[in-house]
C-alpha positions as CSV (number, residue, x, y, z in Angstrom):
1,X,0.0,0.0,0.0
2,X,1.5,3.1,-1.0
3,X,2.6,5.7,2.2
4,X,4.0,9.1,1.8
5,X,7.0,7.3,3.0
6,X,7.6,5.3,-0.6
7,X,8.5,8.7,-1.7
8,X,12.0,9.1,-1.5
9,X,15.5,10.0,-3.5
10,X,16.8,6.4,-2.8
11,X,13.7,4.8,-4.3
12,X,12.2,6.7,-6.6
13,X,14.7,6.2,-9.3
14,X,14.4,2.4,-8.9
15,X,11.1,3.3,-9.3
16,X,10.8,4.9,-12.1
17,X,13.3,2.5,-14.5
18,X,11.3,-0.6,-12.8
19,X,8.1,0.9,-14.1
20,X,9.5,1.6,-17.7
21,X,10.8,-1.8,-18.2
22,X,8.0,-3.9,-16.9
23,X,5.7,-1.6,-19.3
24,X,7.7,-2.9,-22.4
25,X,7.2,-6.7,-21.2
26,X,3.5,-5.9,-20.5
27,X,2.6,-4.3,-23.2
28,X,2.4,-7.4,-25.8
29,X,0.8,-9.6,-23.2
30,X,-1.7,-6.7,-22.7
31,X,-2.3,-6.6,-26.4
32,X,-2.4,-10.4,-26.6
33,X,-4.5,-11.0,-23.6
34,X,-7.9,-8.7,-24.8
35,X,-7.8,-10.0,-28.2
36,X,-7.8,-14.0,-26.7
37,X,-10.5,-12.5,-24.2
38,X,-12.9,-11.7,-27.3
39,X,-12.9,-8.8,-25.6
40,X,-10.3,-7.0,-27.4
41,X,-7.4,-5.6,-27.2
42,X,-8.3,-2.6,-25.2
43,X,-10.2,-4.4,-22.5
44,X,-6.5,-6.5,-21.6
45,X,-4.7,-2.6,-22.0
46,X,-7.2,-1.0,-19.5
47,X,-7.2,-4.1,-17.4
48,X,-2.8,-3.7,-16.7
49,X,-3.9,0.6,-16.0
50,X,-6.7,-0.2,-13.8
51,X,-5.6,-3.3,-12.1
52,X,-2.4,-2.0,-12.1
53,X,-3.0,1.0,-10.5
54,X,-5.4,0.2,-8.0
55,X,-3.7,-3.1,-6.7
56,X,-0.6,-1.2,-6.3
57,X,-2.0,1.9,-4.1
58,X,-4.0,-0.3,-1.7
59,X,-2.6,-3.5,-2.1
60,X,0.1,-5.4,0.3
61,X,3.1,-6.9,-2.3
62,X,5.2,-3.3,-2.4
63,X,6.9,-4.1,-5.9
64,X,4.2,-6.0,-7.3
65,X,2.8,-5.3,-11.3
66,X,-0.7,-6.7,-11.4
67,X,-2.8,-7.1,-15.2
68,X,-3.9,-9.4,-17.4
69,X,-2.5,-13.1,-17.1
70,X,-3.4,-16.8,-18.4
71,X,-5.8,-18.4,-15.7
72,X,-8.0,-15.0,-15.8
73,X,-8.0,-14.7,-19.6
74,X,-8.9,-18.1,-20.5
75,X,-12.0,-17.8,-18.0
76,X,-13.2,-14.6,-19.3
77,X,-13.4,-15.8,-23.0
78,X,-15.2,-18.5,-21.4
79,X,-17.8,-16.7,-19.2
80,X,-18.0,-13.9,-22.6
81,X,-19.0,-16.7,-25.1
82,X,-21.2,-18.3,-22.9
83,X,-23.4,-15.3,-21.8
84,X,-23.2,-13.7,-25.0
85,X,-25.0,-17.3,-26.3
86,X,-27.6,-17.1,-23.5
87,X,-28.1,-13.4,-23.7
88,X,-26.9,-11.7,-27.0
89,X,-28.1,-7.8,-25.8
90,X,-27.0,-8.1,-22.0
91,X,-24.2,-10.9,-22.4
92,X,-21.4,-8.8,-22.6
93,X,-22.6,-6.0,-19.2
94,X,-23.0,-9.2,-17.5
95,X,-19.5,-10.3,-17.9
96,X,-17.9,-7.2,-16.8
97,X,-20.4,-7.3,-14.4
98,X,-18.9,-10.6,-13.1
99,X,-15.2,-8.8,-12.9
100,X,-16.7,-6.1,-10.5
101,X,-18.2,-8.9,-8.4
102,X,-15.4,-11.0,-8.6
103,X,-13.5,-8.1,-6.9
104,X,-15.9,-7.5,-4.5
105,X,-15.4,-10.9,-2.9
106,X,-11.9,-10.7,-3.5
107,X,-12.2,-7.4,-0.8
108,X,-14.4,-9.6,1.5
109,X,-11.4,-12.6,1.2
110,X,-9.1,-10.0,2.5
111,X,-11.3,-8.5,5.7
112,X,-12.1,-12.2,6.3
113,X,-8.4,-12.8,6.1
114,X,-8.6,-15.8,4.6
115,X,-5.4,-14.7,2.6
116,X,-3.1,-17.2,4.4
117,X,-5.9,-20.0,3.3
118,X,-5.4,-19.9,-0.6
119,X,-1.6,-21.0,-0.7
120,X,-2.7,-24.4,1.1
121,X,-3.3,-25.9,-2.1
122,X,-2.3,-29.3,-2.6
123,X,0.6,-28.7,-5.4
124,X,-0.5,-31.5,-7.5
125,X,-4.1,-29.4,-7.9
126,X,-1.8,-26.4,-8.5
127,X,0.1,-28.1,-11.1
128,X,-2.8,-29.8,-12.8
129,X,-4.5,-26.5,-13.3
130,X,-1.7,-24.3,-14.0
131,X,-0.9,-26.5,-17.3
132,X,-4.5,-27.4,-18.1
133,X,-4.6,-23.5,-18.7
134,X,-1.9,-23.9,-20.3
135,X,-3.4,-26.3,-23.0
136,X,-6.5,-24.4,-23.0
137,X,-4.0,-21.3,-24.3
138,X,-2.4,-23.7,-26.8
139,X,-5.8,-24.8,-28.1
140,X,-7.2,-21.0,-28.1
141,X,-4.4,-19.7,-30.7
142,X,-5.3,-22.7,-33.2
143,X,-8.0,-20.6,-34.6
144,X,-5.9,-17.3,-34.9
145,X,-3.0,-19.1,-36.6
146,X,-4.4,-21.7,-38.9
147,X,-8.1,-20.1,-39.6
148,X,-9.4,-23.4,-38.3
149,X,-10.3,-24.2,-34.5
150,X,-8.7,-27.2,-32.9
151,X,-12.0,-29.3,-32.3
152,X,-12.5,-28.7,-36.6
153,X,-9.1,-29.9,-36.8
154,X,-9.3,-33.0,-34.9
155,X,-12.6,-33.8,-36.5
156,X,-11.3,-33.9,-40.0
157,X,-8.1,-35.5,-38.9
158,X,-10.1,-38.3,-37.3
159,X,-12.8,-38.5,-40.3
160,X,-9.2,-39.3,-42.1
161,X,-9.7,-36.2,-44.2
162,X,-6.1,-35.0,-43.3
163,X,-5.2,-31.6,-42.7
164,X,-7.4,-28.9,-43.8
165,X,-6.2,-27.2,-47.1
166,X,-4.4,-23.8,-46.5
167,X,-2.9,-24.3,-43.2
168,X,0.1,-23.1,-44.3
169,X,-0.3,-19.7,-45.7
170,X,1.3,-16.2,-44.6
171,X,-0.4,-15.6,-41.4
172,X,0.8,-19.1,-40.5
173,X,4.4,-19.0,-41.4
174,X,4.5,-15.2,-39.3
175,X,3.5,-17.0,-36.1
176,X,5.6,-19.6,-36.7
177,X,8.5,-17.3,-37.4
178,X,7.9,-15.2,-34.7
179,X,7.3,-18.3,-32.4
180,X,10.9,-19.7,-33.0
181,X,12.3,-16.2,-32.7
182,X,10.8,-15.9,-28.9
183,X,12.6,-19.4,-28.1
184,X,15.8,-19.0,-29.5
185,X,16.3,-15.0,-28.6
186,X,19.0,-15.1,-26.0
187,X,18.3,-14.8,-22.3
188,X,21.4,-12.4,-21.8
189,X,19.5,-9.6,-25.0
190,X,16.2,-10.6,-23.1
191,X,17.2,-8.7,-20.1
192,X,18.0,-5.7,-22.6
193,X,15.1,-6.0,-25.1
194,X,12.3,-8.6,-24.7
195,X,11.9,-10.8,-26.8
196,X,8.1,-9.9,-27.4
197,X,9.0,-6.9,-28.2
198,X,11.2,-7.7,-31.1
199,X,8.8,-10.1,-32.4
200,X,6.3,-7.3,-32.3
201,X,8.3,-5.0,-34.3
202,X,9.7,-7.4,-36.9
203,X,6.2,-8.8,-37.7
204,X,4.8,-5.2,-37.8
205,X,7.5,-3.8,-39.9
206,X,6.8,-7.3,-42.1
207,X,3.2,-6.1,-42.2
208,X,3.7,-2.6,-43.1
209,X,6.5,-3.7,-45.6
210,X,4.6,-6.3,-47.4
211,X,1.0,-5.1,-47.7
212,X,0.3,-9.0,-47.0
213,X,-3.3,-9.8,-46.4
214,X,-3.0,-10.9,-42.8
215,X,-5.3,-10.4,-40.2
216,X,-4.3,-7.5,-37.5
217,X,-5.2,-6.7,-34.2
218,X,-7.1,-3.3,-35.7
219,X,-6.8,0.6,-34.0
220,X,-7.4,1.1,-30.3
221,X,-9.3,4.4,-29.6
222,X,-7.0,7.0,-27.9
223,X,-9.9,7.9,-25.6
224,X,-10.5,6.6,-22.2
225,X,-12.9,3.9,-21.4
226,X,-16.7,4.4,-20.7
227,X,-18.1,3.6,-17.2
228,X,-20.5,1.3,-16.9
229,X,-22.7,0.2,-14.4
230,X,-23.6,-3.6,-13.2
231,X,-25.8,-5.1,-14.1
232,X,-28.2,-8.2,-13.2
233,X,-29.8,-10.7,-15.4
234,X,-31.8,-12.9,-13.6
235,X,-31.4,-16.1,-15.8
236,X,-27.5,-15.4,-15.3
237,X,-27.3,-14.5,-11.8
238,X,-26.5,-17.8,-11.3
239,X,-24.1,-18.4,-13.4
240,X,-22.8,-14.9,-12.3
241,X,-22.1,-15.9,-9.0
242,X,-20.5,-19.0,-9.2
243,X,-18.2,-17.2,-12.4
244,X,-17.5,-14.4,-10.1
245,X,-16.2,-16.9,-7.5
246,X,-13.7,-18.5,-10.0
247,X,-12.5,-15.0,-11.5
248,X,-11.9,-14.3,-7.4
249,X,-10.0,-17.4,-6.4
250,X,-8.3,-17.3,-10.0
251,X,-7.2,-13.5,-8.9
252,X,-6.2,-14.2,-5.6
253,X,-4.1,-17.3,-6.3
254,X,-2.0,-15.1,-8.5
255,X,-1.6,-12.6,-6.6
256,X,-0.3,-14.6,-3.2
257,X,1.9,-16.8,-5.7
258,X,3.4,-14.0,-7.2
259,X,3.5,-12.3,-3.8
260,X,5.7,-15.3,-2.4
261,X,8.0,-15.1,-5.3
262,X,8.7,-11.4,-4.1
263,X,9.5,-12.4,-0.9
264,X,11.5,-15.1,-1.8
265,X,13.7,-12.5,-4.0
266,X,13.2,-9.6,-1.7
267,X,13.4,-11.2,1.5
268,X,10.4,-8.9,2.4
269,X,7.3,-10.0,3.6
270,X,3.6,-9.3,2.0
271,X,0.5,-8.7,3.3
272,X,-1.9,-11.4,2.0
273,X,-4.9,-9.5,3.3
274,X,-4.1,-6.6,2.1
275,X,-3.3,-7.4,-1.3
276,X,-6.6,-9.2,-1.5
277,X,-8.3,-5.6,-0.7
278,X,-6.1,-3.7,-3.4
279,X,-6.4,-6.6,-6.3
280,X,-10.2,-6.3,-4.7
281,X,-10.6,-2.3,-5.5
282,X,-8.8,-2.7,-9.1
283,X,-10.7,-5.7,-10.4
284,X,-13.8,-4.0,-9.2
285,X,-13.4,-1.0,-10.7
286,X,-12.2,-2.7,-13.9
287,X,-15.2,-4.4,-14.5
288,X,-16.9,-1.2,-14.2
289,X,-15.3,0.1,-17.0
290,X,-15.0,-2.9,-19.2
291,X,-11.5,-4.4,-18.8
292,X,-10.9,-7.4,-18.1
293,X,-10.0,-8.8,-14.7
294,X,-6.1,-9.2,-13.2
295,X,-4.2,-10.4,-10.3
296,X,-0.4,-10.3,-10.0
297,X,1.8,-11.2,-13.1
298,X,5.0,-12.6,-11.7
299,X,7.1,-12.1,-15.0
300,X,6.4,-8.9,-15.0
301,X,6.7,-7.7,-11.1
302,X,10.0,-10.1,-11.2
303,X,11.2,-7.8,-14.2
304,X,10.1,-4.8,-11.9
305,X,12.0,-5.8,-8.8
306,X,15.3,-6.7,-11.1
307,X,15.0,-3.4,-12.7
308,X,15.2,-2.0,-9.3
309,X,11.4,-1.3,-8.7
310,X,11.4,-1.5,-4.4
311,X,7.8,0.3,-3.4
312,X,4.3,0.2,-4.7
313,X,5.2,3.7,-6.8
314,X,6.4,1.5,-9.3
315,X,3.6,-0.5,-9.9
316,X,1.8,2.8,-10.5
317,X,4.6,4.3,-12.7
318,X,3.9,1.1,-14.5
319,X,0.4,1.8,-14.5
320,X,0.5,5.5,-16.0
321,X,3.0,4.5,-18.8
322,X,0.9,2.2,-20.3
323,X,-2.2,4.6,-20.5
324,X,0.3,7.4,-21.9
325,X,1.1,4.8,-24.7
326,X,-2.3,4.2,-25.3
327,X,-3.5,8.0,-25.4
328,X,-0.6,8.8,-27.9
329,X,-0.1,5.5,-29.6
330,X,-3.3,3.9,-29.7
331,X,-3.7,4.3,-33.5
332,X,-0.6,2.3,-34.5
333,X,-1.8,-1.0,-33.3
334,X,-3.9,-1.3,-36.5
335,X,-0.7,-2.2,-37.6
336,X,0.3,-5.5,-35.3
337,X,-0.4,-8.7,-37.2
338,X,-2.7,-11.4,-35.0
339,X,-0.1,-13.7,-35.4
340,X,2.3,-12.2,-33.7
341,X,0.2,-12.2,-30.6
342,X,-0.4,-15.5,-31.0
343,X,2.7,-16.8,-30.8
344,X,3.9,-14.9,-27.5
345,X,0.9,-16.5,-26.2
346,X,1.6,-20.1,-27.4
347,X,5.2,-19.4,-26.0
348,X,3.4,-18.5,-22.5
349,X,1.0,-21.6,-22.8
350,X,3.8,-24.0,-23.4
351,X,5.8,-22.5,-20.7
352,X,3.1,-22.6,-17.9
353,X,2.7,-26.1,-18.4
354,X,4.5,-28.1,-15.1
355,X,7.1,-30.2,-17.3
356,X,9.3,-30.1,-14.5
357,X,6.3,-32.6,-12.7
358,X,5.9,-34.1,-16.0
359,X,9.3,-35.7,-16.4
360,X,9.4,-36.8,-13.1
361,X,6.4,-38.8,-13.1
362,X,7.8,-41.8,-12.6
363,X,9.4,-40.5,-9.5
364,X,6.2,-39.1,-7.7
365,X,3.7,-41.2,-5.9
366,X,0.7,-42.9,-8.4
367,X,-2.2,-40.6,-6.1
368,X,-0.2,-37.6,-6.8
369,X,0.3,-37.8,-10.5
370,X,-3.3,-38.9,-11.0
371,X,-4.1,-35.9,-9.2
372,X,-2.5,-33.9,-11.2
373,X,-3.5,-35.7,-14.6
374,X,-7.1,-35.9,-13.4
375,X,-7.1,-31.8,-12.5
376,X,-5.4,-31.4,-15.7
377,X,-7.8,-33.3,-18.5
378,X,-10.9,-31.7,-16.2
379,X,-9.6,-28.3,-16.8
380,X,-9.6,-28.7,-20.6
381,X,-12.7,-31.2,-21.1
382,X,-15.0,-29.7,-18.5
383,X,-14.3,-26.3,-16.7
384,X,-12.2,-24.7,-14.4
385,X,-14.0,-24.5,-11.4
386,X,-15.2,-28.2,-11.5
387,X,-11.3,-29.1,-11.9
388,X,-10.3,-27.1,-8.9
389,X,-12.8,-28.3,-6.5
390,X,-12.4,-31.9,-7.6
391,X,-8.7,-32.1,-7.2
392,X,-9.1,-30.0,-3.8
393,X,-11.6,-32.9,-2.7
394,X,-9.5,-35.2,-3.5
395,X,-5.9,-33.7,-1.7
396,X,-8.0,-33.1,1.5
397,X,-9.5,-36.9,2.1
398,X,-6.1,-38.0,1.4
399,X,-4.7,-34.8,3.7
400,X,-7.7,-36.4,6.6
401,X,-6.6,-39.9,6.1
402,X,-2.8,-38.8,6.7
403,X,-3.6,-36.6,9.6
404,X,-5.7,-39.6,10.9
405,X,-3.0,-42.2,11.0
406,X,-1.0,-39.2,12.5
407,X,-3.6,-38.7,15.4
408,X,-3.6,-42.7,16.1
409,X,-0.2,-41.7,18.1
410,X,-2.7,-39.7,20.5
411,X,-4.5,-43.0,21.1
412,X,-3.6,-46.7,22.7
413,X,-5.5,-49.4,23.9
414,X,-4.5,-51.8,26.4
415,X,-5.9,-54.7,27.9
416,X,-2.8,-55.1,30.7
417,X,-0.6,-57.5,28.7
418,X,1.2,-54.8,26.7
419,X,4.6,-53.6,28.0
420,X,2.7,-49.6,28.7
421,X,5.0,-47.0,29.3
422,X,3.0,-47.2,33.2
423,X,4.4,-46.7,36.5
424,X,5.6,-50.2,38.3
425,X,2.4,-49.6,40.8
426,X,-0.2,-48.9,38.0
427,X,1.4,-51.5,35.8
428,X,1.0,-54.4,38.5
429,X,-3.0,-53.2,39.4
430,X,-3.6,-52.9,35.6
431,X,-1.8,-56.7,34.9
432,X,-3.7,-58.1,37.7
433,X,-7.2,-56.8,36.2
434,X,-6.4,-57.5,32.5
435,X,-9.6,-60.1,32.4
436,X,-11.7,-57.1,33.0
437,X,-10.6,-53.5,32.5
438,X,-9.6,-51.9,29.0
439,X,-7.3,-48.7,29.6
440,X,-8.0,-46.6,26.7
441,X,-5.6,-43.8,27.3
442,X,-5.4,-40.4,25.0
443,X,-2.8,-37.8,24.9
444,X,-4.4,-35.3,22.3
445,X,-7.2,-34.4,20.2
446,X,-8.7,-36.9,17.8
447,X,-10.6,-36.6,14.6
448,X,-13.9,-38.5,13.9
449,X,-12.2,-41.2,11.8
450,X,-10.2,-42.4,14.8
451,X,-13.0,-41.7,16.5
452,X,-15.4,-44.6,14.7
453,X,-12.0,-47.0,14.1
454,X,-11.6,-46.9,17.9
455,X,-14.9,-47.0,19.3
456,X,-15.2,-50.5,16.8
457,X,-11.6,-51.7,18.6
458,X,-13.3,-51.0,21.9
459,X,-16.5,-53.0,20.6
460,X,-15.0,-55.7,19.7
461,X,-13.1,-56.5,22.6
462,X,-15.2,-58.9,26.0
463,X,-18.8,-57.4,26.9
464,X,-17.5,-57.9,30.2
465,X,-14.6,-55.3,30.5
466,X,-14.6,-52.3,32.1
467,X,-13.5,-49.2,30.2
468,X,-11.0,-46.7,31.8
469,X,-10.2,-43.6,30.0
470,X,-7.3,-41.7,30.9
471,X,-6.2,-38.4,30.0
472,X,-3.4,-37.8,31.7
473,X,-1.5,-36.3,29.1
474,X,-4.2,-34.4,27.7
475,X,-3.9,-31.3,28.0
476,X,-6.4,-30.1,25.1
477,X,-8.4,-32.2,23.4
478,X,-11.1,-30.0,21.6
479,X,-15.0,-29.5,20.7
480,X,-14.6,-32.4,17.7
481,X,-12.7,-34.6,20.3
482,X,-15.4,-33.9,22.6
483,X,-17.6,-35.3,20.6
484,X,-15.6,-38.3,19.5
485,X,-15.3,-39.7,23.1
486,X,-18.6,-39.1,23.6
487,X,-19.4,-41.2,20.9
488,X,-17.1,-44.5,22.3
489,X,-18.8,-43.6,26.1
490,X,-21.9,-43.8,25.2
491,X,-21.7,-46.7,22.6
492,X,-19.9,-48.5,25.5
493,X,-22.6,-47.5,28.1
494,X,-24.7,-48.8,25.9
495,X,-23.7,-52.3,25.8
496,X,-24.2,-52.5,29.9
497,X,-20.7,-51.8,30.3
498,X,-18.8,-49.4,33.1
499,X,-17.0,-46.8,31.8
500,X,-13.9,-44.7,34.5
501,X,-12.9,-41.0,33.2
502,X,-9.8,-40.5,34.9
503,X,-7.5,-37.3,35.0
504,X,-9.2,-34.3,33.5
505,X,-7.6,-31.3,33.9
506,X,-9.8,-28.1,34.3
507,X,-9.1,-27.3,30.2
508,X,-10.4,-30.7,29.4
509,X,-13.1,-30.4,31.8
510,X,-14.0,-27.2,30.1
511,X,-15.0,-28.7,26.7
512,X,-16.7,-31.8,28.3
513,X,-18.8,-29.3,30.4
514,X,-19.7,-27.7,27.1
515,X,-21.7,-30.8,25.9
516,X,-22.5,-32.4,29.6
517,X,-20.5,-35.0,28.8
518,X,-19.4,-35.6,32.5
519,X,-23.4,-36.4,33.4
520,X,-23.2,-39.3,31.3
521,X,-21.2,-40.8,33.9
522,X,-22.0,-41.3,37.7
523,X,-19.6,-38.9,39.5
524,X,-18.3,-41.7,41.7
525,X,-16.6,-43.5,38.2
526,X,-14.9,-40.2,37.5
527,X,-10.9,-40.2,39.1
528,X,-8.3,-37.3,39.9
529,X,-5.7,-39.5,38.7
530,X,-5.2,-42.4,36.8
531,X,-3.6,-44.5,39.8
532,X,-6.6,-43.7,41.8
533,X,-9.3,-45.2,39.3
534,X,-7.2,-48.0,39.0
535,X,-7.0,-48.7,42.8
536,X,-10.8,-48.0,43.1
537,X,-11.4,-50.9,40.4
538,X,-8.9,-53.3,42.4
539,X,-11.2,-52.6,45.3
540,X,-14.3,-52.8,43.8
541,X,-13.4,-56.1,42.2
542,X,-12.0,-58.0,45.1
């Protein structure tokens, strides 16, 4: 969040050549982005000025250069062609309508804090996703380079047709040309000129040169945008809502990523909260005036931060540059080919696919590489959202059934014959009663799945025993624990069997007290200590 105190002579500087580089790698992407959208061109520029500037005044990464990326932009030509089909006159208001929403929860996520919550994603999920959109970028630039999509393609090529005549014409052979050119451009000239931008200009001046008929990305009015207000249409709202949701989580998951990639070069810390609230205000407002929505682009803040961009200024700077390039420039992008914007974004979607998890496959446990497959081939064959919460159903059951077998440690159950870690005294009294008393002793809190596998050990062991439990190392044990011995007391009351609660501290108490556990059981069965239950049921069995 910018402070009076960002501006300074030792920054400021940093500042400003931060902002002017990360304006000449966004740029292209900007370009690229809007005219994948369907939205245009102008809608990815405005969405790197608004998002930009808004997530950099109030947000919590200082250095951090939010706009357009590839998770946002594949959903929002998704959500456009899909109320457009439903509703051809309000389809396109209700989009943008979903980016204003979309930052409205993203605000809420922040003043909820529920910042530190959205990084706990299983990586497999993340990985699976990440290069799903990465496919769905691959597949999206079929149409722009070839003049055919990839689902026509795949038809003919399976109706054995072959390859559809005139694949490879001029606007084919520029994208390919420029494609190579953005893999093969040195790292060590990248750093000095990107290598966008060089494909940019050599397929422009091609263009210009040539007079080829190719198609272009067409003029962007040097004018700012319109505002516009939400709106609601009630056979979308639906739909609205749960879009709004993705866009959000899309957004945020960005943002936090690209914030933890900061730290890790700055050795700062973020503000997870906060940057929700600033990527909040920009997407909000960006949706209000037709842009599309944005989250933190780490290529671009990395570029920032090596540049020497150190407070939110930059990010602003950034933010301000682009618009002045619009406002004086805007005319000249009649003049970029299609194709070249297509291939930067083929390069993007073949690099955000996880090869790194893919060639080590055979390394990584089965569950987690069908996790990742699975959240993968959902992301391109159904949708987003349902690939996300699938694979995020799937980590946690496994994350339970770990955490389960971790609690089991927390748990033992003795009948007197095992060598217990018991005083001599307590050991002898329990030996001598092994025929009747179980000692069901627990240390922590306990989930519900132990819970049910331990009240079906007790079952199962003589009708006739008596069951002590003992928490003499439990310090805390919980609500859900609560309710989990409850659970094996009463299922062993049940079966006309005694049950002996011995050592509850006044914590523990506290929580049984809660849900009246300790009336379940006559007051004369309940024990100080663990020795003195023990002794009573020497006594009371002599």
């Amino acid at each position: 969040m910018l402070r009076l105190s960002h501006f300074n002579r030792t920054t400021i500087k940093g500042d400003i050549f931060g902002a002017l580089t990360s304006t000449i790698v966004a740029l292209p992407f900007a370009l690229a982005f809007g005219v994948t959208s369907g939205a245009g061109a102008i809608a990815g520029i405005y969405c790197a000025v608004l998002t930009g500037f808004f997530a950099s005044l109030f947000g919590g990464t200082n250095p951090q250069i939010s706009g357009p990326n590839t998770g946002l932009t594949v959903a929002m030509a998704a959500i456009l062609s899909s109320f457009i089909a439903q509703s051809p006159e309000q389809g396109m208001a209700a989009a943008f309508t979903v980016v204003t929403l979309a930052g409205l929860f993203q605000m809420l996520f922040g003043v909820l804090k529920l910042g530190k919550y959205f990084v706990l994603v299983s990586y497999p999920v993340i990985s699976g996703f990440t290069s799903g959109i990465g496919v769905l970028i691959i597949l999206s630039q079929m149409e722009p380079l070839f003049g055919v999509s990839a689902g026509q393609m795949l038809s003919q090529l399976s109706a054995d047709d072959g390859l559809p005549a005139g694949l490879l014409n001029t606007n084919t052979l520029l994208g390919a040309a420029c494609l190579l050119l953005l893999f093969l451009w040195p790292e060590r000239l990248n750093r000095v000129v990107p290598a966008s931008i060089v494909a940019l200009i050599i397929a422009t001046g091609y263009f210009v040169f040539s007079g080829a008929d190719i198609p272009v990305v067409g003029a962007i009015a040097s004018e700012l945008p319109s505002f516009n207000l939400p709106v609601w249409n009630a056979e979308l709202v639906s739909e609205m809502i749960k879009s709004a949701l993705l866009i959000a989580t899309l957004s945020t998951l960005d943002s936090l990523m690209t914030s933890l990639t900061v730290d890790s070069i700055s050795n700062d810390l973020h503000d997870s909260d906060q940057e929700l609230i600033g990527q909040g205000i920009g997407n909000m407002i960006a949706g209000m005036f037709g842009a599309l929505p944005g989250g933190g682009a780490t290529m671009r803040t990395v570029t920032n931060l090596r540049a020497g961009g150190t407070t939110p200024l930059s990010g602003i700077l950034h933010a301000v540059f682009i618009l002045a390039i619009v406002l004086w420039a805007g005319e000249y992008t009649a003049y970029i080919p299609v194709a070249v914007l297509s291939a930067i974004l083929l390069k993007v979607g073949i690099g955000i696919i996880d090869w790194n998890f893919l060639k080590r496959v055979h390394q990584i446990p089965l569950f987690s590489v069908g996790l990742m497959l699975s959240t993968l081939v959902m992301s391109v064959a159904i949708d987003l959202v349902t690939a996300v919460l699938i694979g995020v159903f799937l980590a946690n059951l496994v994350t339970i059934r770990r955490l389960s077998e971790i609690q089991l440690d927390n748990v033992k159950l003795c009948t007197g014959q095992e060598d217990e870690q018991l005083p001599e005294d307590e050991k002898r009294l329990l030996q001598a009663m092994s025929a009747k008393v179980l000692l069901l002793h627990i240390s922590g809190p306990i989930s519900f799945g132990v819970a049910r596998s331990l009240k079906q050990s007790v079952s199962q062991v003589d009708q006739d025993k008596t069951l002590l439990i003992d928490l003499s190392d439990a310090r805390f044990v919980g609500i859900s624990s609560t309710i989990a011995i409850e659970e094996i007391i009463i299922s062993h009351l049940s079966q006309g069997r005694d049950v002996i609660l011995a050592s509850v501290c006044d914590r523990v108490r506290k929580d049984f007290d809660k849900l009246k556990l300790l009336e379940k059981i006559p007051s004369q069965h309940i024990f100080h200590s663990r020795k003195q239950a023990l002794t009573y049921l020497r006594e009371s069995q002599a």
